[in-house]
N, CA, C and O atoms as CSV, one atom per row, in Angstrom:
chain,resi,resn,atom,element,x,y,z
A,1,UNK,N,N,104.228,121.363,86.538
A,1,UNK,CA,C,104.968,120.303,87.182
A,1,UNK,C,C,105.920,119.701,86.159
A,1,UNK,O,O,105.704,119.144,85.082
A,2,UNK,N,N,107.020,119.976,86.808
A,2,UNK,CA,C,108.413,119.031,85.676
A,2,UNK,C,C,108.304,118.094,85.786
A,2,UNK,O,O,107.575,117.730,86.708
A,3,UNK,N,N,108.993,117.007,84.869
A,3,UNK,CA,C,108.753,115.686,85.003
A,3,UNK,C,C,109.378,114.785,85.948
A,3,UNK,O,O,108.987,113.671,86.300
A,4,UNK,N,N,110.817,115.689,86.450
A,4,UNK,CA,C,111.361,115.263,87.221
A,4,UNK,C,C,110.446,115.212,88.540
A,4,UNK,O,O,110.634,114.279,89.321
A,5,UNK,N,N,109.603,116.039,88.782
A,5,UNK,CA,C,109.026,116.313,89.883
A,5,UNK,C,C,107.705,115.437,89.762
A,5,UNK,O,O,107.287,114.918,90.797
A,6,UNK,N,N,107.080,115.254,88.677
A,6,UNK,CA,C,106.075,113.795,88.722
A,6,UNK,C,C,106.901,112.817,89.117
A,6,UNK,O,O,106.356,112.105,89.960
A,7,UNK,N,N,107.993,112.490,88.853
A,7,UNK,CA,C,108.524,111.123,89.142
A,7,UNK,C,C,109.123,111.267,90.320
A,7,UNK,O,O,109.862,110.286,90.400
A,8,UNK,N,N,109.281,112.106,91.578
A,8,UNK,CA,C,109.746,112.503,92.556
A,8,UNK,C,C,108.352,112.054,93.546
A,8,UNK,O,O,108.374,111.310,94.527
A,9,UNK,N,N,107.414,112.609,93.075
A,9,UNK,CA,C,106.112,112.473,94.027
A,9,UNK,C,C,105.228,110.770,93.725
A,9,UNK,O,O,104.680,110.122,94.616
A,10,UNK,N,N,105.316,110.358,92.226
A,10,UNK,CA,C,105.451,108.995,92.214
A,10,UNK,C,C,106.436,107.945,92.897
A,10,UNK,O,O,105.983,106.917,93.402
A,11,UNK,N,N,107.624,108.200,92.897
A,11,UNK,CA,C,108.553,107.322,93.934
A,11,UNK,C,C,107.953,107.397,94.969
A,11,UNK,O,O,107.854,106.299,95.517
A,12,UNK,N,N,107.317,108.532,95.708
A,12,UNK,CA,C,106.854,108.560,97.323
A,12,UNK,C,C,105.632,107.465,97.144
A,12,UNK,O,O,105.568,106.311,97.569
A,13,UNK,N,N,104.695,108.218,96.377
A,13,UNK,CA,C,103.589,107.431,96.385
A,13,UNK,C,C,103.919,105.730,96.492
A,13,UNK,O,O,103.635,105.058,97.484
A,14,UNK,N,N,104.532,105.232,95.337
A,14,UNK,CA,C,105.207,103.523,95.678
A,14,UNK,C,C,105.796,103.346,97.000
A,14,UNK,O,O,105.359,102.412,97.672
A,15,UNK,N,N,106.670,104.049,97.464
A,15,UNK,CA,C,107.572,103.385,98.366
A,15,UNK,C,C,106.232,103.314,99.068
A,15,UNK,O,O,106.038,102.142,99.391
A,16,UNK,N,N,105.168,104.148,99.456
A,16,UNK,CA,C,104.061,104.600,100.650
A,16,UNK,C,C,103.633,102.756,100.251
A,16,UNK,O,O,103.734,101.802,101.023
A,17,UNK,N,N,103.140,102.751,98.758
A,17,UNK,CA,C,102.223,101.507,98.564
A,17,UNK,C,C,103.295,100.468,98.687
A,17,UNK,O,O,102.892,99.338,98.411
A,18,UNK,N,N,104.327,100.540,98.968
A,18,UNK,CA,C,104.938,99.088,98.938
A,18,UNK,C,C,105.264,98.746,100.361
A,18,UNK,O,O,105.557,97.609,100.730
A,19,UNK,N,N,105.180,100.044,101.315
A,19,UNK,CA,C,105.036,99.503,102.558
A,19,UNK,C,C,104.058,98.680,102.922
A,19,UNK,O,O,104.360,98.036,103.927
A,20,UNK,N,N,102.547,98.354,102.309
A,20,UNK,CA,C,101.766,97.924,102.696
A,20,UNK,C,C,101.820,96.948,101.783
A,20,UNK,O,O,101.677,96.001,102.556
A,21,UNK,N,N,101.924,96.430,100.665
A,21,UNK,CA,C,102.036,95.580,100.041
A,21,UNK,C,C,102.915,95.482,99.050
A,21,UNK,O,O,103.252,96.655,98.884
A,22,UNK,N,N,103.590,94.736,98.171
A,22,UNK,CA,C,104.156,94.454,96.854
A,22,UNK,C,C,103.594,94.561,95.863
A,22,UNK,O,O,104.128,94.807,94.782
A,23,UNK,N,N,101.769,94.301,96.170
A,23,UNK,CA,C,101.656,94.631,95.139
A,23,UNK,C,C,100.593,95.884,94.694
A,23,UNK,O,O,99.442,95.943,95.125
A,24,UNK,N,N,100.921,96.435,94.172
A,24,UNK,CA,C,100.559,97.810,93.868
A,24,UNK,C,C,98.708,97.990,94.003
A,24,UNK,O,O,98.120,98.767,94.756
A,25,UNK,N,N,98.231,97.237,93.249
A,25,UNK,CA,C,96.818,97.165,93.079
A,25,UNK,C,C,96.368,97.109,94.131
A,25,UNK,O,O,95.544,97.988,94.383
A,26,UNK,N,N,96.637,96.199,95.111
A,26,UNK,CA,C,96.058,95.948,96.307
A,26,UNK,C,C,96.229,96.914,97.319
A,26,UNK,O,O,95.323,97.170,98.113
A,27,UNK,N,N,97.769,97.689,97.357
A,27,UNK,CA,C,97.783,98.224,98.429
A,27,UNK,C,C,97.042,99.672,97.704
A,27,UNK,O,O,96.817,100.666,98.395
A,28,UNK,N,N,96.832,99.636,96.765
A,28,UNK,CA,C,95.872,101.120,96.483
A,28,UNK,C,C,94.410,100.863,96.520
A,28,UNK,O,O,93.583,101.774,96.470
A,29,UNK,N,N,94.085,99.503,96.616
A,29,UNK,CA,C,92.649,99.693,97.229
A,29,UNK,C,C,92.226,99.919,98.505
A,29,UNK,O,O,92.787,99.751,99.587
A,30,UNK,N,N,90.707,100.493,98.084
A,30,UNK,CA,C,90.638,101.170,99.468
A,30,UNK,C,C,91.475,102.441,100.374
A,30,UNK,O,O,91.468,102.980,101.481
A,31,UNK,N,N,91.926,102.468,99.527
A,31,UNK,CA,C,92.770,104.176,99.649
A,31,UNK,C,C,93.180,105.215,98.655
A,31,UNK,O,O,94.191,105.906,98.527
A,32,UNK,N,N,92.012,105.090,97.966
A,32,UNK,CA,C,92.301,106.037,97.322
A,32,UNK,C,C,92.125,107.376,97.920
A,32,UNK,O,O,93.167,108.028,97.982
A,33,UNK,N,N,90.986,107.982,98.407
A,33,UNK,CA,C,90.160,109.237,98.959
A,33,UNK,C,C,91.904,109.625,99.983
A,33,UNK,O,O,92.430,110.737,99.941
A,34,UNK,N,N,92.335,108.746,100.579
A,34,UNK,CA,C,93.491,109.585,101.917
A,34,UNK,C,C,94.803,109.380,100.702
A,34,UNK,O,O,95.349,110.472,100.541
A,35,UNK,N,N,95.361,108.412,99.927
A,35,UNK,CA,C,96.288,108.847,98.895
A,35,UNK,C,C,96.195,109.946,98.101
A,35,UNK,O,O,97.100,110.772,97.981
A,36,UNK,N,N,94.980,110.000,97.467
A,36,UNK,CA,C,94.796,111.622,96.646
A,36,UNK,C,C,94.948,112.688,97.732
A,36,UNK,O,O,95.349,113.780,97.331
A,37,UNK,N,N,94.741,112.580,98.812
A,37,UNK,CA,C,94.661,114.210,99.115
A,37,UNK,C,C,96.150,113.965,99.860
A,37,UNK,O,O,96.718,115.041,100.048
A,38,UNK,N,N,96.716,113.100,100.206
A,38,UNK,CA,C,97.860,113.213,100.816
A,38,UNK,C,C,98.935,113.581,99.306
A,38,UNK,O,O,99.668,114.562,99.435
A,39,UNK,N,N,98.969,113.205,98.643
A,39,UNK,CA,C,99.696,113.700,97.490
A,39,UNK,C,C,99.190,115.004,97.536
A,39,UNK,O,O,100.068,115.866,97.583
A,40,UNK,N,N,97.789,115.487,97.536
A,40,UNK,CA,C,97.354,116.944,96.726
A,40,UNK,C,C,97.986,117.423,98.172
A,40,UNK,O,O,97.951,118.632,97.941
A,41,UNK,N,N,98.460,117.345,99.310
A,41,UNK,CA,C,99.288,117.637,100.113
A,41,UNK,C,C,100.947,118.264,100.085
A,41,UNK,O,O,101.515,119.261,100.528
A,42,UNK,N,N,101.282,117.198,99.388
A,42,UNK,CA,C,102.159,117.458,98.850
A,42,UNK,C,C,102.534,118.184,97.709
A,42,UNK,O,O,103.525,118.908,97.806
A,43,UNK,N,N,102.104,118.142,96.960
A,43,UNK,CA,C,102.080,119.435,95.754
A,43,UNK,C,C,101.953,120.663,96.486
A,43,UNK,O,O,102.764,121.586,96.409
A,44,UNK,N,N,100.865,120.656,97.236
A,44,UNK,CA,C,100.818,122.217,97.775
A,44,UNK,C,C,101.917,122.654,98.323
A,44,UNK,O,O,102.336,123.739,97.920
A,45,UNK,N,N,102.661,121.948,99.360
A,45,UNK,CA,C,103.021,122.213,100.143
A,45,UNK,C,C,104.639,122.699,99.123
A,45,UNK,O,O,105.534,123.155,99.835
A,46,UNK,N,N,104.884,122.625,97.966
A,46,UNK,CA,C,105.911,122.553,97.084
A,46,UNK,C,C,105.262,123.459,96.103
A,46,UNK,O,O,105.999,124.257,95.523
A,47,UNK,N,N,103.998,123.455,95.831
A,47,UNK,CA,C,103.984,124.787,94.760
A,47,UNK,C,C,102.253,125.237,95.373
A,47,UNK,O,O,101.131,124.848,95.051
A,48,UNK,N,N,102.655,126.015,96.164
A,48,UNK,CA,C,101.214,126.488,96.856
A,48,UNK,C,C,100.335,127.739,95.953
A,48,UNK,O,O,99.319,128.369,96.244
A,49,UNK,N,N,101.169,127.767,94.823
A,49,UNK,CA,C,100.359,128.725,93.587
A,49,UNK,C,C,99.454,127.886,93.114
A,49,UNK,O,O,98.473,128.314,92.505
A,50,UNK,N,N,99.681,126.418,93.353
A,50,UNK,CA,C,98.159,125.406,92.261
A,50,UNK,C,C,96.869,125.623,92.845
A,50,UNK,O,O,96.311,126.108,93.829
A,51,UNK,N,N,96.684,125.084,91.866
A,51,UNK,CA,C,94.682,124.961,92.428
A,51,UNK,C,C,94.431,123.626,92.332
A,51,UNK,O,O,94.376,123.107,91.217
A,52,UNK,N,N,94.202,122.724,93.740
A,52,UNK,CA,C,94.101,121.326,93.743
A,52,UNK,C,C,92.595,120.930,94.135
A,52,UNK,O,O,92.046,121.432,95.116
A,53,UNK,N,N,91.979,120.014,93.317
A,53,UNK,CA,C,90.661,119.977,93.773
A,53,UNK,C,C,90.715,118.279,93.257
A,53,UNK,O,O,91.329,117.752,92.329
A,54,UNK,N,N,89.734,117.673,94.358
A,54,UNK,CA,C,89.730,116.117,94.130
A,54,UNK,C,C,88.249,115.830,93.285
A,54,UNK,O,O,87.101,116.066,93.662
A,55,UNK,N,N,88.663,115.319,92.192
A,55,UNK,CA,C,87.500,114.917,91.484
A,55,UNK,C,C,86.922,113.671,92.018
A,55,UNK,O,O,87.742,112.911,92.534
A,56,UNK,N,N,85.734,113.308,92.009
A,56,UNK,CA,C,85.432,111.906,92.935
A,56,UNK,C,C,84.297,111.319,91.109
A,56,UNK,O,O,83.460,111.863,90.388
A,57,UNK,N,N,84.923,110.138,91.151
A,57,UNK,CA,C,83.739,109.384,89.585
A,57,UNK,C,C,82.976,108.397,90.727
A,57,UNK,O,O,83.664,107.592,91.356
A,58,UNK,N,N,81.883,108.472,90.906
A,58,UNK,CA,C,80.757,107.819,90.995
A,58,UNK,C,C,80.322,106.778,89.897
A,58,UNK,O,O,80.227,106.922,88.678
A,59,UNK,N,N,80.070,105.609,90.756
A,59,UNK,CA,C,80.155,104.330,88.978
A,59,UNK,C,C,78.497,103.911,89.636
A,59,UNK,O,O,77.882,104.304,90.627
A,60,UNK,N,N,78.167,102.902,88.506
A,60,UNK,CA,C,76.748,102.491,88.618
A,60,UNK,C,C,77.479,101.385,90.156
A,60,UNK,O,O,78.021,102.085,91.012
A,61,UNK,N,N,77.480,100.825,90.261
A,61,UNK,CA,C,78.000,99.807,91.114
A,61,UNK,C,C,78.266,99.928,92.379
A,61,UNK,O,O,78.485,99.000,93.157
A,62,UNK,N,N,78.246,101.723,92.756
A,62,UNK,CA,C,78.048,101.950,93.925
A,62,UNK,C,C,79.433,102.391,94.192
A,62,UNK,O,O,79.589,103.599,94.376
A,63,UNK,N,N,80.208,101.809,94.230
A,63,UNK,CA,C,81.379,102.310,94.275
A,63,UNK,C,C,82.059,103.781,93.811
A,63,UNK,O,O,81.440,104.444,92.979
A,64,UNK,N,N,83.093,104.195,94.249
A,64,UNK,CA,C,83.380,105.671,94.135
A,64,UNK,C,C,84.998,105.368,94.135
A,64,UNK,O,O,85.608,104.500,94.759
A,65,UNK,N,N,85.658,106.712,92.917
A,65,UNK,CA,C,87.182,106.442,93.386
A,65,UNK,C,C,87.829,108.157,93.400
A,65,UNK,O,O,87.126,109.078,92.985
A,66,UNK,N,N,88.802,108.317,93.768
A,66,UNK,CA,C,89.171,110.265,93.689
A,66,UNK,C,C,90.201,109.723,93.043
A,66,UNK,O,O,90.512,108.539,92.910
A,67,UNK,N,N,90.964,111.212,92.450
A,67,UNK,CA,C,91.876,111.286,92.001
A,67,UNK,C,C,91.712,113.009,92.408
A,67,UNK,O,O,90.910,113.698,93.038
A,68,UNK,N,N,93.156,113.246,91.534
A,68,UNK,CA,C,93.798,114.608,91.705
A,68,UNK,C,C,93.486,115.328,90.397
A,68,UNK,O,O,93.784,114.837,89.309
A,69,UNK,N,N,92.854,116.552,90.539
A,69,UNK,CA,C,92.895,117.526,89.170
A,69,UNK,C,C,93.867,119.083,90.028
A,69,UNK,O,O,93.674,119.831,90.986
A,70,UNK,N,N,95.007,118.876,88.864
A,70,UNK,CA,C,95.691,120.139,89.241
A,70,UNK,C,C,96.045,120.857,88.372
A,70,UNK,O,O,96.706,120.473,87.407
A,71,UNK,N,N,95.491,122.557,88.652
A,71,UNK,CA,C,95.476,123.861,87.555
A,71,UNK,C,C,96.475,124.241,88.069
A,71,UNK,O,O,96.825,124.512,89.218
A,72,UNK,N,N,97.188,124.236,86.507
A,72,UNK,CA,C,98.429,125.550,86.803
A,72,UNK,C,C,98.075,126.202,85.511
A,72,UNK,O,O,97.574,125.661,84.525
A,73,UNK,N,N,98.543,127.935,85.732
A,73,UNK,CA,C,98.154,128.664,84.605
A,73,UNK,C,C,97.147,128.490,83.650
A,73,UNK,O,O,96.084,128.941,84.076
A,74,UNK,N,N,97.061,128.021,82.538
A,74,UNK,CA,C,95.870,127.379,81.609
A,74,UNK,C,C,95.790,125.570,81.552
A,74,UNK,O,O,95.191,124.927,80.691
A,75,UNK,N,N,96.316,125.186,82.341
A,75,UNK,CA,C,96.004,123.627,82.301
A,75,UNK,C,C,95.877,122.978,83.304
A,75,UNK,O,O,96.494,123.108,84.361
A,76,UNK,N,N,94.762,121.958,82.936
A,76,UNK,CA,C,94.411,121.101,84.415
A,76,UNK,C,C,94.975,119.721,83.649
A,76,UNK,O,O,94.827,119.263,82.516
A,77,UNK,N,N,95.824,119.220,85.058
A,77,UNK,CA,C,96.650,117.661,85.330
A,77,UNK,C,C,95.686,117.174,86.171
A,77,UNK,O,O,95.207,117.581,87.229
A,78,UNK,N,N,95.422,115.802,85.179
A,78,UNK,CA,C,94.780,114.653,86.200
A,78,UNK,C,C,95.727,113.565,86.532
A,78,UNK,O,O,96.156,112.745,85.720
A,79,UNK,N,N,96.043,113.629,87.899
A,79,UNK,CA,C,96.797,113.056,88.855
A,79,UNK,C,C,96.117,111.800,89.524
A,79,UNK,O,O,95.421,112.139,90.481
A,80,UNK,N,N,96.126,110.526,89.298
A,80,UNK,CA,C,95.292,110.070,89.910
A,80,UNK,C,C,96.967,108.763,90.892
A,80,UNK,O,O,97.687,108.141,90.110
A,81,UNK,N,N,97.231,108.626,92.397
A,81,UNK,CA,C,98.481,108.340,92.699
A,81,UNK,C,C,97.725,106.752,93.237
A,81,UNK,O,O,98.318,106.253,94.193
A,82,UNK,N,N,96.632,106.035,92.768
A,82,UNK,CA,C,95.714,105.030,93.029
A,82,UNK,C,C,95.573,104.363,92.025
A,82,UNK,O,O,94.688,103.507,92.025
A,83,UNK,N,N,96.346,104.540,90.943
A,83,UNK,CA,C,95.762,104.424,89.511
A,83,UNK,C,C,96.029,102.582,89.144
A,83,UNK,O,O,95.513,102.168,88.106
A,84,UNK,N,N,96.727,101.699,89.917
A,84,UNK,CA,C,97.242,100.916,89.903
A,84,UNK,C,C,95.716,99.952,90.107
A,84,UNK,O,O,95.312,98.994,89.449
A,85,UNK,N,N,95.199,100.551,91.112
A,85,UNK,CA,C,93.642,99.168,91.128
A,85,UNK,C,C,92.799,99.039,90.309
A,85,UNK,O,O,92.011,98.109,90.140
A,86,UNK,N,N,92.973,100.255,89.600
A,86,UNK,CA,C,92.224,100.230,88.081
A,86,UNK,C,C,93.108,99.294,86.948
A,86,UNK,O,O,92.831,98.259,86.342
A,87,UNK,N,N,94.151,100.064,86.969
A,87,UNK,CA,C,94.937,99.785,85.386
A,87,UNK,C,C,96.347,99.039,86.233
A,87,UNK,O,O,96.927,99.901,86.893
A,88,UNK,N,N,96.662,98.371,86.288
A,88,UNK,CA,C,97.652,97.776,86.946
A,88,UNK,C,C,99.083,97.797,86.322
A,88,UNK,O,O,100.140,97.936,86.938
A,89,UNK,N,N,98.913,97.635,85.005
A,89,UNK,CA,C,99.983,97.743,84.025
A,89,UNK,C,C,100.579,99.554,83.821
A,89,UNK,O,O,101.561,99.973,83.207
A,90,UNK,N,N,99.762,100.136,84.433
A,90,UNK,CA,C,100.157,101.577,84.280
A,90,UNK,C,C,101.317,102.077,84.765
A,90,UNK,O,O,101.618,101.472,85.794
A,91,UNK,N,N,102.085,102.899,84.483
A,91,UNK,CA,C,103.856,103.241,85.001
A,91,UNK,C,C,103.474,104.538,85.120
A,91,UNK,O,O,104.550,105.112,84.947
A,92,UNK,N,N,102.586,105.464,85.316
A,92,UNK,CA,C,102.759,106.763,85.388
A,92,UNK,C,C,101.182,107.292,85.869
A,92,UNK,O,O,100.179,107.158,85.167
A,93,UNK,N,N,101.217,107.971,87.336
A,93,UNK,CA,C,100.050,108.332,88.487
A,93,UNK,C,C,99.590,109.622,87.407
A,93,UNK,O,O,98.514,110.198,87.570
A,94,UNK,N,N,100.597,110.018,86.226
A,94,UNK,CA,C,99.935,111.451,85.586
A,94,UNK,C,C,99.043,110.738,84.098
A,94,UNK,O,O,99.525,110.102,83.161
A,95,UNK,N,N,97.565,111.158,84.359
A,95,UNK,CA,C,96.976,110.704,83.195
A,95,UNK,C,C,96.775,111.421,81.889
A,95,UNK,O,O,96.340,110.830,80.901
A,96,UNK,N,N,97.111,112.768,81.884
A,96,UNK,CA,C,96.908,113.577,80.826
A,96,UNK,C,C,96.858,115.303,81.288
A,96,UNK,O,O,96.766,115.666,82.461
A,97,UNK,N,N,96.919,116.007,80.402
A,97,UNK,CA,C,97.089,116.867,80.886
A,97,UNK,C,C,95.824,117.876,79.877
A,97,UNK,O,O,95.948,117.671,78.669
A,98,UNK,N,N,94.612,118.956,80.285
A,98,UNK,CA,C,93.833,118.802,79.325
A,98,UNK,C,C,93.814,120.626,79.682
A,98,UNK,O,O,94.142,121.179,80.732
A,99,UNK,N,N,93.369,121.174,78.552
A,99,UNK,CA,C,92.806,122.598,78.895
A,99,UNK,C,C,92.126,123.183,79.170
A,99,UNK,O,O,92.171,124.413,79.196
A,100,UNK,N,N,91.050,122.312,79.542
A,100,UNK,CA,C,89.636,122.838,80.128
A,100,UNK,C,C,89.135,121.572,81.268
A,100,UNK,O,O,89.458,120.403,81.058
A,101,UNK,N,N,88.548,121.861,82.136
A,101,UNK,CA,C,87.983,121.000,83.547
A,101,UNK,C,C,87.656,120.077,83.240
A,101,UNK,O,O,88.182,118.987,83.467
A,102,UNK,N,N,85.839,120.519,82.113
A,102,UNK,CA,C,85.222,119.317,81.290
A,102,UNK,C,C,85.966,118.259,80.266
A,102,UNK,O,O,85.861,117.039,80.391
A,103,UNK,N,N,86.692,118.877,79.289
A,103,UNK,CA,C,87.864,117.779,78.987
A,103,UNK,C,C,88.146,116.923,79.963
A,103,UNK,O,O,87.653,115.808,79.788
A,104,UNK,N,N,88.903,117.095,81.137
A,104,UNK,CA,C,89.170,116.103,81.903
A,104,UNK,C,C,88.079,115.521,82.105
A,104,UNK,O,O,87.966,114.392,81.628
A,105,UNK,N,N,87.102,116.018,82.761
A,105,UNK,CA,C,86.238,114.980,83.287
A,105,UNK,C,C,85.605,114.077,82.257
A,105,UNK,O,O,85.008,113.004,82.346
A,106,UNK,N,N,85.835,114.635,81.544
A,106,UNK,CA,C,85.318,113.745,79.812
A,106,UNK,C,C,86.008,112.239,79.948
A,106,UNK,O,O,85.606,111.090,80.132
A,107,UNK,N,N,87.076,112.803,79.782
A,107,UNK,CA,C,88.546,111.729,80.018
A,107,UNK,C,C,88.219,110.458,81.206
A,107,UNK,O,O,87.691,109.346,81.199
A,108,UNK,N,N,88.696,111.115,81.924
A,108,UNK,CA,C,87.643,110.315,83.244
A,108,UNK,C,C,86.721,109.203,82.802
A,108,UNK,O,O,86.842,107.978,82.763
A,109,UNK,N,N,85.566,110.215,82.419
A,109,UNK,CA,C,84.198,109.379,82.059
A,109,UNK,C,C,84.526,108.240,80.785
A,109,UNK,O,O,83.704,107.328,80.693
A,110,UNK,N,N,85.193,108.241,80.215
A,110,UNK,CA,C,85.615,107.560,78.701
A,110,UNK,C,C,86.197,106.411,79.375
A,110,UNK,O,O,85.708,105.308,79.131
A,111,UNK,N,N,87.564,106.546,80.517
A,111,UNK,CA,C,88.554,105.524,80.826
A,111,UNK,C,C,88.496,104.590,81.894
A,111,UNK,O,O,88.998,103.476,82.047
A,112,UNK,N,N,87.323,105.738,83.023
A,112,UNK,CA,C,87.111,104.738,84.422
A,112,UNK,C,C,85.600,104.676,83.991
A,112,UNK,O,O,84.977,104.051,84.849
A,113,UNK,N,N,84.725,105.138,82.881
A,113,UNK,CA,C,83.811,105.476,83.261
A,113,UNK,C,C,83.242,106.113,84.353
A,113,UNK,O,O,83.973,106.748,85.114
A,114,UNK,N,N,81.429,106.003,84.645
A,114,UNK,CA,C,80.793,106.624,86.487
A,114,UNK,C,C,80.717,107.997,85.517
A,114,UNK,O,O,80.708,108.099,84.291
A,115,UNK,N,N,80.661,109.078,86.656
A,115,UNK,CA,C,79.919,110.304,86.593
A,115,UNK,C,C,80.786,111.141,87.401
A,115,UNK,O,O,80.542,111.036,88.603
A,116,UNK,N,N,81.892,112.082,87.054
A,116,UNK,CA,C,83.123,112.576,87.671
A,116,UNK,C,C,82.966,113.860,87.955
A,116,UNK,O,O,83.122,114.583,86.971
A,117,UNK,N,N,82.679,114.479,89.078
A,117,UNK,CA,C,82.569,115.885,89.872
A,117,UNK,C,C,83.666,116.459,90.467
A,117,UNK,O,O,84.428,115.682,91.041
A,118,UNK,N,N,83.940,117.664,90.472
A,118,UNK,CA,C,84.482,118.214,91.575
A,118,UNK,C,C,83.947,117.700,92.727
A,118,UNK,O,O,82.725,117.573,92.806
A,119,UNK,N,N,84.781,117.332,93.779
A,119,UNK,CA,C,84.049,116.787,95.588
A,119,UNK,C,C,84.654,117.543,96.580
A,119,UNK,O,O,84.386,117.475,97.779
A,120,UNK,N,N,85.954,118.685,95.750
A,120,UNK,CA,C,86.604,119.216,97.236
A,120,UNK,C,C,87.853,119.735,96.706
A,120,UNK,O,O,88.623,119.145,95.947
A,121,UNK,N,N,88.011,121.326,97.364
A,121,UNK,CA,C,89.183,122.272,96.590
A,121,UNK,C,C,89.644,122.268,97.640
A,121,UNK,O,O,88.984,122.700,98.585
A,122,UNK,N,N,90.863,121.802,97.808
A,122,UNK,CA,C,92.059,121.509,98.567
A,122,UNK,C,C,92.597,122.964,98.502
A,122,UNK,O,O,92.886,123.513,97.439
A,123,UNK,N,N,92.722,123.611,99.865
A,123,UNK,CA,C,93.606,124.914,100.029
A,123,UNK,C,C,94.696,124.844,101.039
A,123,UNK,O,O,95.578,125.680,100.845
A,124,UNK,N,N,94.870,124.049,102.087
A,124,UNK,CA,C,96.411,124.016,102.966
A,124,UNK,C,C,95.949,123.183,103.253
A,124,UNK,O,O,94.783,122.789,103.252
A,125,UNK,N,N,97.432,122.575,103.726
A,125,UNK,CA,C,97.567,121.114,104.856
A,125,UNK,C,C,98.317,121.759,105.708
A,125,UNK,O,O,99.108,122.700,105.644
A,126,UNK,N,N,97.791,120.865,106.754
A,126,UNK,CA,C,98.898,120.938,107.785
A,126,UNK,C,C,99.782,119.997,108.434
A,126,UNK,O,O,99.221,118.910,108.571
A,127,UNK,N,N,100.730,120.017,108.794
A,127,UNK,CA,C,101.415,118.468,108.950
A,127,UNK,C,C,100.563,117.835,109.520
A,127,UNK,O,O,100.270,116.909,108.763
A,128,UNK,N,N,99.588,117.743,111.018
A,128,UNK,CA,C,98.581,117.082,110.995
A,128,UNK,C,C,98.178,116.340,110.790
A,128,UNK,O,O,98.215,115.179,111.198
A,129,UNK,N,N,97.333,117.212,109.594
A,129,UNK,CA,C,96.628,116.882,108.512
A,129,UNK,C,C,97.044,115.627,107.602
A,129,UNK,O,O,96.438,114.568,107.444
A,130,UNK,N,N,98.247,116.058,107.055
A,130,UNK,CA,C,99.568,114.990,106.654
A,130,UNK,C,C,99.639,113.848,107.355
A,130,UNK,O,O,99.575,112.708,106.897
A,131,UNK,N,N,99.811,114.264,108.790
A,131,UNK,CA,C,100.227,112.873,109.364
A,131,UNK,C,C,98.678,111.872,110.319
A,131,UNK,O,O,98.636,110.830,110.973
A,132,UNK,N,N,97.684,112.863,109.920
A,132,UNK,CA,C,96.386,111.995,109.890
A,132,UNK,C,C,96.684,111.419,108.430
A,132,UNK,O,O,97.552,110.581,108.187
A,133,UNK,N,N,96.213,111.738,107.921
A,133,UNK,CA,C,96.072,110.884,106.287
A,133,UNK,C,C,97.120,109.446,106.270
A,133,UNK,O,O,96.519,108.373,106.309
A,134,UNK,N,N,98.328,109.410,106.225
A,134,UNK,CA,C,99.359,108.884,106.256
A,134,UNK,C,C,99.108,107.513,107.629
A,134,UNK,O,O,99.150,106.295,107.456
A,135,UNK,N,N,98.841,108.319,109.012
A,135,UNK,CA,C,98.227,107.102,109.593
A,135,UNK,C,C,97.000,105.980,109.259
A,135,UNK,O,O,97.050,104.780,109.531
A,136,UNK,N,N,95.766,106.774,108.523
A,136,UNK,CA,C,95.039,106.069,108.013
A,136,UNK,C,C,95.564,105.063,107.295
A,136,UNK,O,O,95.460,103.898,107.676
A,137,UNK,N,N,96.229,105.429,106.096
A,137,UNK,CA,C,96.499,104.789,104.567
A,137,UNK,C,C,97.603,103.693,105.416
A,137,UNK,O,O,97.404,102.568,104.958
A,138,UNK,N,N,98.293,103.672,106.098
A,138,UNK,CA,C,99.048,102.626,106.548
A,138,UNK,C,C,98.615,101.296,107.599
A,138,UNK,O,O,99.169,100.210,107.767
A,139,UNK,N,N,97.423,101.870,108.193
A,139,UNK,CA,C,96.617,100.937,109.308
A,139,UNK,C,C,95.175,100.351,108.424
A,139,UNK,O,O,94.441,99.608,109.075
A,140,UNK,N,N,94.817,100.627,107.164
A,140,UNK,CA,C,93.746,100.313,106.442
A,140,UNK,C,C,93.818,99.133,106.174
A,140,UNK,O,O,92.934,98.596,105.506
């Protein structure tokens, strides 16, 4: 992924969260699980060679958040397009880019803390699909 093209799929992601609110944090709570896969939607649907799978971190507190892990060739991108209810001050949905799975999830475990799994390998959308997700995240 070029950078132009992170910052192409980040503009969507904002304009999406600023329809619902101004302010970023808020309108990404509670949506994370239909923002991650509606982005991992979008990637596919633009480079359907990736391998998109939603990591889900499980915290003591009960609570749960996803993000995006995406393999291209030898590297997995953690994509997380929610990243704002965590870290608010953050300017960029791409958190690192690592060479092995466990690295990431390492990463993960270090920054959100919880206990970070694979929860689900994303293989097609369908507009649908798309435009289920998209109704959710806007009526939440």
């Amino acid at each position: 992924m070029t950078e132009k093209y992170i910052t192409n799929i980040q503009e969507r992601v904002v304009d999406l969260l600023h329809s619902i609110s101004s302010d970023l944090g808020a309108a990404s709570k509670e949506r994370c699980s239909e923002v991650a896969r509606l982005v991992g939607c979008w990637i596919l649907d633009d480079h359907p060679d990736f391998e998109i799978s939603i990591l889900k971190g499980e915290f003591e507190n009960g609570l749960a958040h996803d993000v995006l892990i995406v393999k291209q060739s030898d590297s997995f991108t953690i994509v997380d397009p929610t990243v704002w209810q965590f870290f608010p001050k953050d300017d960029t949905i791409v958190l690192g880019t690592f060479s092995t799975m466990p690295e990431a999830e390492l990463f993960l475990s270090r920054r959100y803390g919880g206990i970070w799994h694979v929860s689900e390998k994303m293989k097609t959308c369908t507009t649908e699909y798309s435009a289920e997700l998209l109704e959710i995240i806007v009526k939440s």
